[in-house]
Backbone as a ProteinNet text record, in pm:
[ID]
protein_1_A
[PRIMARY]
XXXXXXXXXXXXXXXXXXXXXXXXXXXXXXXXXXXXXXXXXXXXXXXXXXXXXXXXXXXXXXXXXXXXXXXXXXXXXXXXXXXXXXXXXXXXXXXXXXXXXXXXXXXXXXXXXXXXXXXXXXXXXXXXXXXXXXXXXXXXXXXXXXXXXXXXXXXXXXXXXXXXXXXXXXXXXXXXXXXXXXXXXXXXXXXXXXXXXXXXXXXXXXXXXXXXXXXXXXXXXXXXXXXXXXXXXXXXXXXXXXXXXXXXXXXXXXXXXXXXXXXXXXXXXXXX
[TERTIARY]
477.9	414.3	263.4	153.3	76.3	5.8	-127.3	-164.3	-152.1	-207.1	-246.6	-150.4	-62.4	64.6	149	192.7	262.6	400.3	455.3	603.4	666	744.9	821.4	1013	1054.6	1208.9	1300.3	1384.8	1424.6	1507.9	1575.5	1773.2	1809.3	1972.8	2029.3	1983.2	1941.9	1895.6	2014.1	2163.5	2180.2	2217.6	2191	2201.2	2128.6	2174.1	2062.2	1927.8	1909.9	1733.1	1657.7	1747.2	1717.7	1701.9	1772.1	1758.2	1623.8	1609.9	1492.3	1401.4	1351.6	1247.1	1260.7	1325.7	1283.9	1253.3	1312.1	1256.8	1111.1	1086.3	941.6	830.9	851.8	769.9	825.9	903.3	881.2	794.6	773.9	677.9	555.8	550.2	417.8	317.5	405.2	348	413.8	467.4	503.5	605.9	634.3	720.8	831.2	910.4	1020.7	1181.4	1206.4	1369.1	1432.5	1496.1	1636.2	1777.7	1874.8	1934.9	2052.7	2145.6	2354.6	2376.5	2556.7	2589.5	2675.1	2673.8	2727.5	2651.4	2682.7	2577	2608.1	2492	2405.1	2318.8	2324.3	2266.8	2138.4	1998.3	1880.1	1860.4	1809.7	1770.3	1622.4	1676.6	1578.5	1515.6	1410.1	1318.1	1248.2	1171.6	1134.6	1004.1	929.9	848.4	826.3	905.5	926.4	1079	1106.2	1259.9	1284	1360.2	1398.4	1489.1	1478.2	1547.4	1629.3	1768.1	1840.9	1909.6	1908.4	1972.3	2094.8	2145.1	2275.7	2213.1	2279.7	2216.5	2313.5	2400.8	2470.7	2398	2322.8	2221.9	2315.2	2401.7	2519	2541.6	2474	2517.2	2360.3	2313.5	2218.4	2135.2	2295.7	2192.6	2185	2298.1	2256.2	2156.7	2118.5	1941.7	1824.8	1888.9	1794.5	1754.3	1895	1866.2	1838.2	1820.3	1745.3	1610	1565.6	1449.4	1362.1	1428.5	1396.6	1332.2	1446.4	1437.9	1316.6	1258.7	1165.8	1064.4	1040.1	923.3	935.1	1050	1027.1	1002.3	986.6	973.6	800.3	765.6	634.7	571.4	625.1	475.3	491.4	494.4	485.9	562.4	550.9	623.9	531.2	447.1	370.6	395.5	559.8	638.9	767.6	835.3	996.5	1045.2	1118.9	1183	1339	1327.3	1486.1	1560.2	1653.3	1736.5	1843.9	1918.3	2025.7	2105	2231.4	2241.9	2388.4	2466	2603.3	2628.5	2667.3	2719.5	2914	2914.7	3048	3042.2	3128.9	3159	3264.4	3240.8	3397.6	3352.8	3416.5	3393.8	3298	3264.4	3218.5	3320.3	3412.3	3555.2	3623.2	3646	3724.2	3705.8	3599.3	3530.9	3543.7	3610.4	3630.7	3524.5	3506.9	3396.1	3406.4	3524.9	3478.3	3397.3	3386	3349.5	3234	3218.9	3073.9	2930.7	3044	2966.4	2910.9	2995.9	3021.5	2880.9	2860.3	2781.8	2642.6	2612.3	2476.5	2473.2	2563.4	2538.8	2465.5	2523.2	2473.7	2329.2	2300.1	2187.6	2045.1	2109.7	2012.3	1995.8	2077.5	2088.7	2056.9	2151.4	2085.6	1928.5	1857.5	1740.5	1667.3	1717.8	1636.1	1628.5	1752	1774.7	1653.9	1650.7	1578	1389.7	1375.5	1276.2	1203.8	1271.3	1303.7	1185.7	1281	1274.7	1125.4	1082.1	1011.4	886.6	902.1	751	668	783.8	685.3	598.7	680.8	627	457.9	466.9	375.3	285.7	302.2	198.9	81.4	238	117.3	22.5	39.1	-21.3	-122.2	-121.2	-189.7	-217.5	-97.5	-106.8	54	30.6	180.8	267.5	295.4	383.3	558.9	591.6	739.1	727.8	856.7	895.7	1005.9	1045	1175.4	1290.4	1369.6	1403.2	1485	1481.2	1574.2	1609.6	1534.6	1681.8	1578.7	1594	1605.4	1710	1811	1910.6	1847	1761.5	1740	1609.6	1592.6	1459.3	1533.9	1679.7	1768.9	1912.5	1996.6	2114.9	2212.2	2315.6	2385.3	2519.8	2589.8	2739.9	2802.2	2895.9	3015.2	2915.2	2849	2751	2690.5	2697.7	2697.8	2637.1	2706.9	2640.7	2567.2	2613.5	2509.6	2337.8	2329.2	2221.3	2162	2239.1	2222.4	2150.9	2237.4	2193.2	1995	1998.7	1865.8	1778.7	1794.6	1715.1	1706.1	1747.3	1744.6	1637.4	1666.3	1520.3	1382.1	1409.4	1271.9	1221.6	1278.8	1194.8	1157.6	1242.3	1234.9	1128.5	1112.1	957.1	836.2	860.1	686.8	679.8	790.5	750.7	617.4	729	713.3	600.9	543.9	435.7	324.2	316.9	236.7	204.4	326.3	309.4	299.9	303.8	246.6	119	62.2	-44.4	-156	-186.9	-290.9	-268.3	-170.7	-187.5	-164.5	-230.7	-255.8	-131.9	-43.3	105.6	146.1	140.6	142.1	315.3	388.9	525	505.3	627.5	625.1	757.2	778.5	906.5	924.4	981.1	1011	1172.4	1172.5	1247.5	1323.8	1415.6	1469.9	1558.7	1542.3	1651	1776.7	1823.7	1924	1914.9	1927.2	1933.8	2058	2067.7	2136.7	2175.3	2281.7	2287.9	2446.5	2498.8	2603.5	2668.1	2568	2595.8	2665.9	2688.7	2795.7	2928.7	2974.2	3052.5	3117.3	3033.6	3059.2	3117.4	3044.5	3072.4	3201.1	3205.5	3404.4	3376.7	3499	3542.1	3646.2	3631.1	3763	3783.2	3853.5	3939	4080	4178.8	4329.7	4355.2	4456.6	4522.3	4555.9	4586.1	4595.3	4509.8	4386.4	4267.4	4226.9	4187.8	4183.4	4024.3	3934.8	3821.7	3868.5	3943.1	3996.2	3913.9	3922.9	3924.1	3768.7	3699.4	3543.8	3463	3542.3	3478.4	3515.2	3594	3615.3	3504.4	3494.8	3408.8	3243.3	3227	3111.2	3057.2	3159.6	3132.1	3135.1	3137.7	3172.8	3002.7	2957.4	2805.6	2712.7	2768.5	2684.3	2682.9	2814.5	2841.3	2750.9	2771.5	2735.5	2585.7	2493.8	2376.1	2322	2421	2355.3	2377.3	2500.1	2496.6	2436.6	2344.7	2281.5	2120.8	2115.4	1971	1829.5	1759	1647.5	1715.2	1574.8	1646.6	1574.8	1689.1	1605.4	1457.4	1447.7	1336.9	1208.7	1236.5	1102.2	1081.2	1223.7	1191.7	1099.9	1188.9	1082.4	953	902.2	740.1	666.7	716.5	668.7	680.5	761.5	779.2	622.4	645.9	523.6	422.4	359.9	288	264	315	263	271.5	308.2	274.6	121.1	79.6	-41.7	-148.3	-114.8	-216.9	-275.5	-409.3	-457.2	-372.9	-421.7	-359.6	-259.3	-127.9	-67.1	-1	44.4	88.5	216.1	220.6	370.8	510.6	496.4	617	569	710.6	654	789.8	820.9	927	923.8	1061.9	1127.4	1187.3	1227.6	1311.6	1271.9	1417.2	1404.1	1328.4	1210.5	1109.1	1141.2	1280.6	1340.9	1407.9	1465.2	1515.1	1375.5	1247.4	1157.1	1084.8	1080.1	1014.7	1074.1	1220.5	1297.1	1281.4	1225.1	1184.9	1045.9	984.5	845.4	859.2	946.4	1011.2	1026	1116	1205.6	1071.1	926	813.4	809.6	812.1	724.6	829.9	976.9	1013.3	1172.1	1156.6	1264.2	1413.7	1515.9	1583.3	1678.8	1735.9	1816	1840	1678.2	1649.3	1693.9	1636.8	1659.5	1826.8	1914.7	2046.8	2094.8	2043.5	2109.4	2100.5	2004.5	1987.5	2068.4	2053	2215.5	2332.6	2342	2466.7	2491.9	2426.4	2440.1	2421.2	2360.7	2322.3	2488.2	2524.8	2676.1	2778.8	2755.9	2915.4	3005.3	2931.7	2997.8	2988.4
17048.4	17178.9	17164.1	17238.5	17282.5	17266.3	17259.2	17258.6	17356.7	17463.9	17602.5	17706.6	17642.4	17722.9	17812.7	17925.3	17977.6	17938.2	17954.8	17933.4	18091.1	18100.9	18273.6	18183.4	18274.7	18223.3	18393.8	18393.2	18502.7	18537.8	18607.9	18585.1	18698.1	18664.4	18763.5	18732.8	18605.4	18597.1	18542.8	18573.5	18553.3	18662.3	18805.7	18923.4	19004	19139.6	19249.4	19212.5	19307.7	19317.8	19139	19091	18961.2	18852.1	18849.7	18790.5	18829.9	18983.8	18994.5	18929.5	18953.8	18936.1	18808.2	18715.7	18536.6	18557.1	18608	18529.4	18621.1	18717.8	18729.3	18701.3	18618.1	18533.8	18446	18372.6	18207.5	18187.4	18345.8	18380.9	18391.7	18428.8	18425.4	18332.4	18279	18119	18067.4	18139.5	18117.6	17990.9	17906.1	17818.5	17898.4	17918.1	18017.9	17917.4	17963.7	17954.9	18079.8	18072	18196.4	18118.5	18206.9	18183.3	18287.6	18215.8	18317.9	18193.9	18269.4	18214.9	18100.4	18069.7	17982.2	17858	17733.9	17666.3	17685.4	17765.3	17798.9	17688.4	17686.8	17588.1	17669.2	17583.4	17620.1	17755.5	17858.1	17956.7	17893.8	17825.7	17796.2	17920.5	17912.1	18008.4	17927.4	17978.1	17967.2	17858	17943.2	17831.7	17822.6	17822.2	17797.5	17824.8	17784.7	17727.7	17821	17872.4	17943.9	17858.2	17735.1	17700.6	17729.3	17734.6	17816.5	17730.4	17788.3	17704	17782.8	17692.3	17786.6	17795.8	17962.8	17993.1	18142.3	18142.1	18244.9	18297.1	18452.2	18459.7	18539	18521	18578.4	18419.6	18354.9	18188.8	18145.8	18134.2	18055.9	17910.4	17840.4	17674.9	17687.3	17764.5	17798.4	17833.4	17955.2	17988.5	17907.2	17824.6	17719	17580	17534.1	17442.3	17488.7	17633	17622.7	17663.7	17693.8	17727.6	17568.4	17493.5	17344.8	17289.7	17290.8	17204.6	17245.1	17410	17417.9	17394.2	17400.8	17365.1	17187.3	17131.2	16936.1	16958.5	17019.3	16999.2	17054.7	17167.7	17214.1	17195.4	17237.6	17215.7	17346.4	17444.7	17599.2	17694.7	17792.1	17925.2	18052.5	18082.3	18240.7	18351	18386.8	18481.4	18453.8	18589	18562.1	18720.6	18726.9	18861.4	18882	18955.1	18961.6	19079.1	19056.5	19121.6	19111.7	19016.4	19025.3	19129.1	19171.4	19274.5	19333.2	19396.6	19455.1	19590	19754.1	19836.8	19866.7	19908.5	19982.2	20130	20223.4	20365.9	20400.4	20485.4	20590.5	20653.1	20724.4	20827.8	20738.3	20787.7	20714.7	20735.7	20819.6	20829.5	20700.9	20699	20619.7	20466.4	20433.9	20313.8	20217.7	20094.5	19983.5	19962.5	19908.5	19859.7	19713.5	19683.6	19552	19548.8	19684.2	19695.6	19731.3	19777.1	19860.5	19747.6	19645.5	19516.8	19422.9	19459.5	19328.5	19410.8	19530	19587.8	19577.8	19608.6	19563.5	19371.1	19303.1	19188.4	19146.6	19180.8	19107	19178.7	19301.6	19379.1	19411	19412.8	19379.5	19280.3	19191.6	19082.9	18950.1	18979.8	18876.8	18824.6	18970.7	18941	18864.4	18948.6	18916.6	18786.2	18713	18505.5	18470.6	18506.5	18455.2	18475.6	18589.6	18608.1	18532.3	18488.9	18443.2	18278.1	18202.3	18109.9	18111	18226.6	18184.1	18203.8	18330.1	18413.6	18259.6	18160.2	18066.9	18000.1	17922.4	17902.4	17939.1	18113.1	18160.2	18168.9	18160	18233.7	18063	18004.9	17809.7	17833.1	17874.2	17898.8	17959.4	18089.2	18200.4	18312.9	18247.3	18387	18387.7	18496.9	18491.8	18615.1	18678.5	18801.8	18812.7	18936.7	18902.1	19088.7	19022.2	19152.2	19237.7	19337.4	19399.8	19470.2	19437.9	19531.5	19638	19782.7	19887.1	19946.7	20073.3	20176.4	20321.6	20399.9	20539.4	20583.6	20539	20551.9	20525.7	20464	20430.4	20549.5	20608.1	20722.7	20854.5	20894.8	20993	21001.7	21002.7	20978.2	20998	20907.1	20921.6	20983.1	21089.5	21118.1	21030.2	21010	20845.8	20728.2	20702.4	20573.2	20572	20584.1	20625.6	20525.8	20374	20274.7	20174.6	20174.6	20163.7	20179.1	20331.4	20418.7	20368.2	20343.5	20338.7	20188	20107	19926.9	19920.4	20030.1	20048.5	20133.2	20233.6	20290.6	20194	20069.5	19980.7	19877.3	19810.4	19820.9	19833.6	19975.7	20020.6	20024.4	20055.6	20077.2	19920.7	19815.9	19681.2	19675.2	19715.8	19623.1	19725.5	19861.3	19921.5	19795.5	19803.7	19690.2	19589.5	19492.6	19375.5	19356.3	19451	19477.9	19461.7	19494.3	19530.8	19413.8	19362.4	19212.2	19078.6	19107.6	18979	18961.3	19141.2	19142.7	19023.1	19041.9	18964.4	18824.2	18770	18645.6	18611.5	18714.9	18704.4	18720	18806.7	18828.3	18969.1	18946.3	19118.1	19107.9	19248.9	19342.5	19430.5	19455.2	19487.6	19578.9	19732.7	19759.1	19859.9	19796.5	19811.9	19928.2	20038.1	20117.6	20186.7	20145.8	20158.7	20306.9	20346.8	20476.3	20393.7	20495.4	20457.9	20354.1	20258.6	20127.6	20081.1	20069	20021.7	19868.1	19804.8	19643.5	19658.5	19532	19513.3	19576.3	19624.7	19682.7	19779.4	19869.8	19989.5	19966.6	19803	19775.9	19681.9	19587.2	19525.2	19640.4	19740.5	19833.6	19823.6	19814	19818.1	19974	20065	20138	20116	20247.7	20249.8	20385.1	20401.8	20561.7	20528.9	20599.1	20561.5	20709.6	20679.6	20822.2	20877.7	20887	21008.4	21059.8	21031.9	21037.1	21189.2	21272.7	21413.5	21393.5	21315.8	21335.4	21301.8	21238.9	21146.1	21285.5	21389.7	21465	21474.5	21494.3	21527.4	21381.9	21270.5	21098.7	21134.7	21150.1	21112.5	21172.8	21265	21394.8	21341.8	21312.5	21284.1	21141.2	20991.4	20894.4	20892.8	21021.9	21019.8	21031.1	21090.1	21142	21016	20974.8	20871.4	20717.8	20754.7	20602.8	20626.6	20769.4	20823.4	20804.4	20851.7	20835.1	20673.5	20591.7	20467	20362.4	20386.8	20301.2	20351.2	20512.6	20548.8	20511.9	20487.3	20492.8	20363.8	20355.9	20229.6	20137.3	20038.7	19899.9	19818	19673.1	19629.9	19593	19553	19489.9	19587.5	19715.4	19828.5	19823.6	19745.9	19718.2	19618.9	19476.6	19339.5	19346.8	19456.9	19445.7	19534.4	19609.1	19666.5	19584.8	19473.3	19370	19268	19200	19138.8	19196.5	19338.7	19431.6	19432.7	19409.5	19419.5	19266	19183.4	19050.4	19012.3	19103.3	19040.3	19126.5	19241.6	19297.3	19208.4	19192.2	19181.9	19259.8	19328.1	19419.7	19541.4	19511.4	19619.3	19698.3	19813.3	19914.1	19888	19949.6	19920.3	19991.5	20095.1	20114.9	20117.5	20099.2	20133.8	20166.8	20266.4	20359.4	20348.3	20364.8	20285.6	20367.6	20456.6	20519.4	20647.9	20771	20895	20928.1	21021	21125.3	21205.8	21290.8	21343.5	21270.1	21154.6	21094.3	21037.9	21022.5	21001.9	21090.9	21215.7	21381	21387.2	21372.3	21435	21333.8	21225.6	21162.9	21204.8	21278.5	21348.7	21444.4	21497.2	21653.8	21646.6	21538.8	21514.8	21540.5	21503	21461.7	21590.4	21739.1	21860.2	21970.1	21969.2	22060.3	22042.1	22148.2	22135.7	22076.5	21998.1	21922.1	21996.3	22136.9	22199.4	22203.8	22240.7	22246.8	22091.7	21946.7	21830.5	21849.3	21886.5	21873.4	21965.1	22101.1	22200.6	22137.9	22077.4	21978.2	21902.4	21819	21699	21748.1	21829.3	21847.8	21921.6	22019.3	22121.1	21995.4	21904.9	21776.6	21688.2	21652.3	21548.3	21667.9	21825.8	21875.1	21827.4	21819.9	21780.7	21865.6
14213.5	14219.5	14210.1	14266.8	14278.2	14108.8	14147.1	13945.4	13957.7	14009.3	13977.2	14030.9	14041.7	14080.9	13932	13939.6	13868.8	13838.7	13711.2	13712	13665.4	13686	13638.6	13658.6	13567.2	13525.1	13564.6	13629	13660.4	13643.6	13538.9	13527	13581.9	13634.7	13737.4	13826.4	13912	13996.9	14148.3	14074.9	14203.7	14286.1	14292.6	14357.8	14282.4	14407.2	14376.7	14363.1	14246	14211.6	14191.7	14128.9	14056.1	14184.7	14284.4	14402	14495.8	14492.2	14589	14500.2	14368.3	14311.8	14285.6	14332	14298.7	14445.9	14552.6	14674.4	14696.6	14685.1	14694.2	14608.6	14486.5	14419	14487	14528	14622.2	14724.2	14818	14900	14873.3	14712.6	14772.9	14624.9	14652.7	14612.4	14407.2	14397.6	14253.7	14279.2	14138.6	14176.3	14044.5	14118.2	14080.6	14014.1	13900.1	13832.6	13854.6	13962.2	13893.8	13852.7	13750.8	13677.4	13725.2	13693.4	13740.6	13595.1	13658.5	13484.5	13556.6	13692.4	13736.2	13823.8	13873.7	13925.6	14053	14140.5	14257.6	14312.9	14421.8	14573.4	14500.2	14527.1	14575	14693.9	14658.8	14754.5	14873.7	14989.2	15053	15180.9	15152.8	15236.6	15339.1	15406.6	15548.3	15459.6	15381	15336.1	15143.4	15100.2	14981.1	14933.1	14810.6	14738.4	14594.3	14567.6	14445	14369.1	14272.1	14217.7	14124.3	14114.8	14044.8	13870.4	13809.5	13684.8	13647.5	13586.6	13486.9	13369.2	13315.4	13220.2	13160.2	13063.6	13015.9	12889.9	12932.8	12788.9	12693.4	12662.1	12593.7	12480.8	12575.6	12444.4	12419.9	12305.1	12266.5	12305.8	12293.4	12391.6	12508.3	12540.4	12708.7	12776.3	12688.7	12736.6	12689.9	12585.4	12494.9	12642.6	12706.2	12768.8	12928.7	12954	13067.3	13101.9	12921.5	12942.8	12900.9	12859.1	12832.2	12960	13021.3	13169.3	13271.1	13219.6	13310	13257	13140.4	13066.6	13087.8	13056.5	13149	13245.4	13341.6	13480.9	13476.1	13450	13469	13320.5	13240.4	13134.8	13047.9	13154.4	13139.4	13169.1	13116.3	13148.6	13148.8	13284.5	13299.8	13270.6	13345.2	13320.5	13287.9	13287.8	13301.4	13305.3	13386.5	13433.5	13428.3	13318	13223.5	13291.9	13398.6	13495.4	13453.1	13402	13386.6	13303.9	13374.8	13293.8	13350.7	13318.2	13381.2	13304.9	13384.1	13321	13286.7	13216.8	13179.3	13245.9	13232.3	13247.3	13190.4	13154.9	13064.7	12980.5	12879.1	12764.7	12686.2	12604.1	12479.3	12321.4	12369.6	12278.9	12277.4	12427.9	12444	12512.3	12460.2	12471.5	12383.8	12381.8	12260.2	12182.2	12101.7	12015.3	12113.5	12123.6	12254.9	12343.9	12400.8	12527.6	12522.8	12394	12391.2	12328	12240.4	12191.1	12304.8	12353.5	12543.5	12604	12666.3	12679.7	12663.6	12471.9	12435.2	12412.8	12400	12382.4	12509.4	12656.7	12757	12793.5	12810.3	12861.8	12728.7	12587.3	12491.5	12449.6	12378.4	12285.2	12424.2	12520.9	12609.6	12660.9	12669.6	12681.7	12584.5	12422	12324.3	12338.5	12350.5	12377.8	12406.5	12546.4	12625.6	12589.7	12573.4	12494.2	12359.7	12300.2	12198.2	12242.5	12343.1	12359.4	12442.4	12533.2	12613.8	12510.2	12435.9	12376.6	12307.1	12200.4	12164.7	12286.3	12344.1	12491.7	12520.5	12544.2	12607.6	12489.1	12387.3	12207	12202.5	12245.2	12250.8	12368.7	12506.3	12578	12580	12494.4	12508.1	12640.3	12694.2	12830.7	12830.9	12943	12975	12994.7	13103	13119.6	13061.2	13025.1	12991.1	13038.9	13147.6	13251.1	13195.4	13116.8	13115.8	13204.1	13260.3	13369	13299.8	13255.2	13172	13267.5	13296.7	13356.6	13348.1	13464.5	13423.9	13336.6	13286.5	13228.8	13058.4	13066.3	12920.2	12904.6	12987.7	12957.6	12892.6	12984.4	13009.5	12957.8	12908.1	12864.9	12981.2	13066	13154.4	13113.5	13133.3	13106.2	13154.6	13076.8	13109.7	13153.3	13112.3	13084.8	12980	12829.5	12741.2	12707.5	12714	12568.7	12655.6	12792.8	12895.6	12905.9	12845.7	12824.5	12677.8	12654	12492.3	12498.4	12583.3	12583.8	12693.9	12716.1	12804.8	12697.1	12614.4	12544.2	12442.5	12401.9	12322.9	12345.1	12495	12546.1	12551.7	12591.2	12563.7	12457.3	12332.6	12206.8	12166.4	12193.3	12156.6	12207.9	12365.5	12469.3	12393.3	12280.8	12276.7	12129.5	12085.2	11956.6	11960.4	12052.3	12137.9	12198.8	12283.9	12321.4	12252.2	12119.4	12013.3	11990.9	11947.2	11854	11936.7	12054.7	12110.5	12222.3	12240.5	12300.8	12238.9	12100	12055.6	12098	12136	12190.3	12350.2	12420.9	12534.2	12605.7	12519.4	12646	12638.9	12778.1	12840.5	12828.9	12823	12772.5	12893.1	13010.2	13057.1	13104.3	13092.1	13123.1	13288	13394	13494.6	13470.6	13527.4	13483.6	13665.5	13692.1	13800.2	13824.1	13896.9	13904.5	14030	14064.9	14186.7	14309.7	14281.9	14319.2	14400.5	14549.1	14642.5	14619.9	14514.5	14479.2	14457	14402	14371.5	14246.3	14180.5	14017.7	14051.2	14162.1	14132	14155.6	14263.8	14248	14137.8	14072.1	13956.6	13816.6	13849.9	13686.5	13649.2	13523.3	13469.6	13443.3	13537.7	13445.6	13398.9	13255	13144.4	13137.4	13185.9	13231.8	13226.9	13130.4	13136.6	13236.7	13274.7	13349.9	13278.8	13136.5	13070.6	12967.3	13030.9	12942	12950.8	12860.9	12893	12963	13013.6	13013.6	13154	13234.3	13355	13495.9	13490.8	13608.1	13598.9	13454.4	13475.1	13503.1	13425.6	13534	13631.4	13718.7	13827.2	13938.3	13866	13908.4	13967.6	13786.7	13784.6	13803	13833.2	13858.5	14071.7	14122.9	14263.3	14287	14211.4	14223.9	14209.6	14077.1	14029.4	14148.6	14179.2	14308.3	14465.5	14480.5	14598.4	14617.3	14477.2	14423.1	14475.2	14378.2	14387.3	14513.3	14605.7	14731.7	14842.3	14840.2	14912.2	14883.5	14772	14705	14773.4	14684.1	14715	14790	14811.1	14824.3	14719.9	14683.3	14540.1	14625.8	14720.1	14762	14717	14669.2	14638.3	14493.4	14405.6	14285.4	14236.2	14405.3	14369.9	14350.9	14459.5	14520.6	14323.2	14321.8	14199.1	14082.9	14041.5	13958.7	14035.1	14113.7	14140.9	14096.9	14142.5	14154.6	13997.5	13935.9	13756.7	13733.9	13783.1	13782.3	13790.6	13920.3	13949.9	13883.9	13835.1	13728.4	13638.3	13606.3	13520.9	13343.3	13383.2	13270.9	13314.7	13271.3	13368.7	13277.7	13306.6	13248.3	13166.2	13102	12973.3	13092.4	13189.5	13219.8	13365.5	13463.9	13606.8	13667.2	13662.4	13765.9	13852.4	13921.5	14121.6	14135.9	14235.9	14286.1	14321.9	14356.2	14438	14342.7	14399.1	14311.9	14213.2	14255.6	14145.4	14054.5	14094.8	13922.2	13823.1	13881	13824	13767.4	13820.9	13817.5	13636.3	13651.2	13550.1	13372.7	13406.9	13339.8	13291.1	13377.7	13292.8	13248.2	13283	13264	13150.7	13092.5	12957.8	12817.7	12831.2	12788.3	12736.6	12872.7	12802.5	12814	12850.6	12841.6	12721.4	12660.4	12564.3	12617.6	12507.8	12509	12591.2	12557.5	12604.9	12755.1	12774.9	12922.5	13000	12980.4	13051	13048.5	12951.8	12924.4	13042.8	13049.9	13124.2	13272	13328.3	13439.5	13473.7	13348.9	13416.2	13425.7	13341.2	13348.1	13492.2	13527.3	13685.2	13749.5	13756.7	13886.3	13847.1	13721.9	13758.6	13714.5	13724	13677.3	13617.1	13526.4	13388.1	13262.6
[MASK]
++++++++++++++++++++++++++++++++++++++++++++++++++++++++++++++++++++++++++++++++++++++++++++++++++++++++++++++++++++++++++++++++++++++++++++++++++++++++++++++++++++++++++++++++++++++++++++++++++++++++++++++++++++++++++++++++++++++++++++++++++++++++++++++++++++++++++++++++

């Protein structure tokens, strides 16, 4: 690599959001890690390579030994853009404590791993970006995406912490907040709906909206460019919203108009 070349570590990088955004940092000149929980071929491009690691941030040495290997290989770590992540759907009645642990373990606690490992990294350095990827979902509370919402509003309050406490050593906190996103996540989602669930007719209802919403929506590629896009800030903003105008509108909305009111909204928008 290049001396003056960048390194960035990307998890979830083998689809969706996590895929565009390693191959357009390979483009445009970063020397790029993305990470699946399985071992992946090299992503080769026309003129640069996305090298991929295994890396399950649900296990400790796991994220311990692939954030090792890039620091043996380069020295350093600039950034790292914490994508990884999977939803649930169903009641929040009727949601396991399994399911709901499984949930925040992979989309909160996973990041924290990884975080963990890189922040010393970047504190020896004294520079260094750390990207969050949350959710309009973590601004807004989703019906039947409950701990989902909950594993994204977890998030956010972690990255204003976070932010705080590691600005003074030259590392920027960054939370990228996506609305309706055209990727594999709406088909990956587990739902948990029994057929004799009394809630079964208003999911069905309201997960037709939410699916319809999201395989019509963005493309990740408008998430990637906005992830770079606070990459290459100097100093970049603590949040940066993607998507339809109105799922973003309603997120400012939430700021000045009473609670009742954002509630009376969702609910008329998923009939529920």
């Amino acid at each position: 690599m290049a001396e003056d070349q960048k390194v960035v570590l990307v998890t979830g990088a083998s689809s969706g959001i996590g895929k565009q955004t390693a191959i357009l940092l390979a483009k445009k000149g970063w020397k790029v890690y993305g990470t699946s929980r399985s071992k992946k071929k090299p992503m080769s491009l026309d003129d640069a390579t996305v090298s991929m690691l295994v890396m399950d941030v649900n296990d400790d040495s796991s994220v311990e030994k692939a954030v090792t290997e890039v620091i043996s290989e380069c020295g350093r770590i600039d950034a790292v853009v914490n994508n990884a992540g999977f939803g649930i759907a169903g009641s929040i009645e009727e949601t396991s404590n399994e399911s709901a642990h499984s949930q925040l373990e992979t989309n909160f606690f996973g990041m924290h791993r990884v975080i963990r490992e890189v922040a010393k990294i970047m504190r020896t350095q004294g520079s260094g970006t750390i990207i969050n990827v949350s959710s309009i979902g973590g601004v807004v509370g989703l019906p039947y995406q409950g701990f989902y919402s909950a594993s994204k509003f977890a998030v956010e309050g972690y990255s204003e912490a976070l932010r705080m406490e590691l600005k003074q050593f030259g590392i920027s906190v960054v939370l990228i907040e996506p609305g309706d996103i055209a990727t594999e996540f709406t088909a990956r989602r587990k739902n948990q709906i029994s057929t004799s669930s009394a809630y079964k007719e208003s999911f069905n209802r309201v997960m037709a909206i939410v699916e319809h919403d999201e395989t019509s929506g963005c493309s990740p590629d408008l998430v990637a460019k906005t992830i770079v896009k606070a990459l290459e800030k100097k100093n970049p903003k603590m949040r940066y919203r993607v998507g339809a105008f109105s799922q973003k509108f309603v997120c400012t909305l939430k700021r000045i108009l009473p609670a009742r009111s954002i509630e009376w909204i969702l609910s008329k928008y998923y009939k529920v």
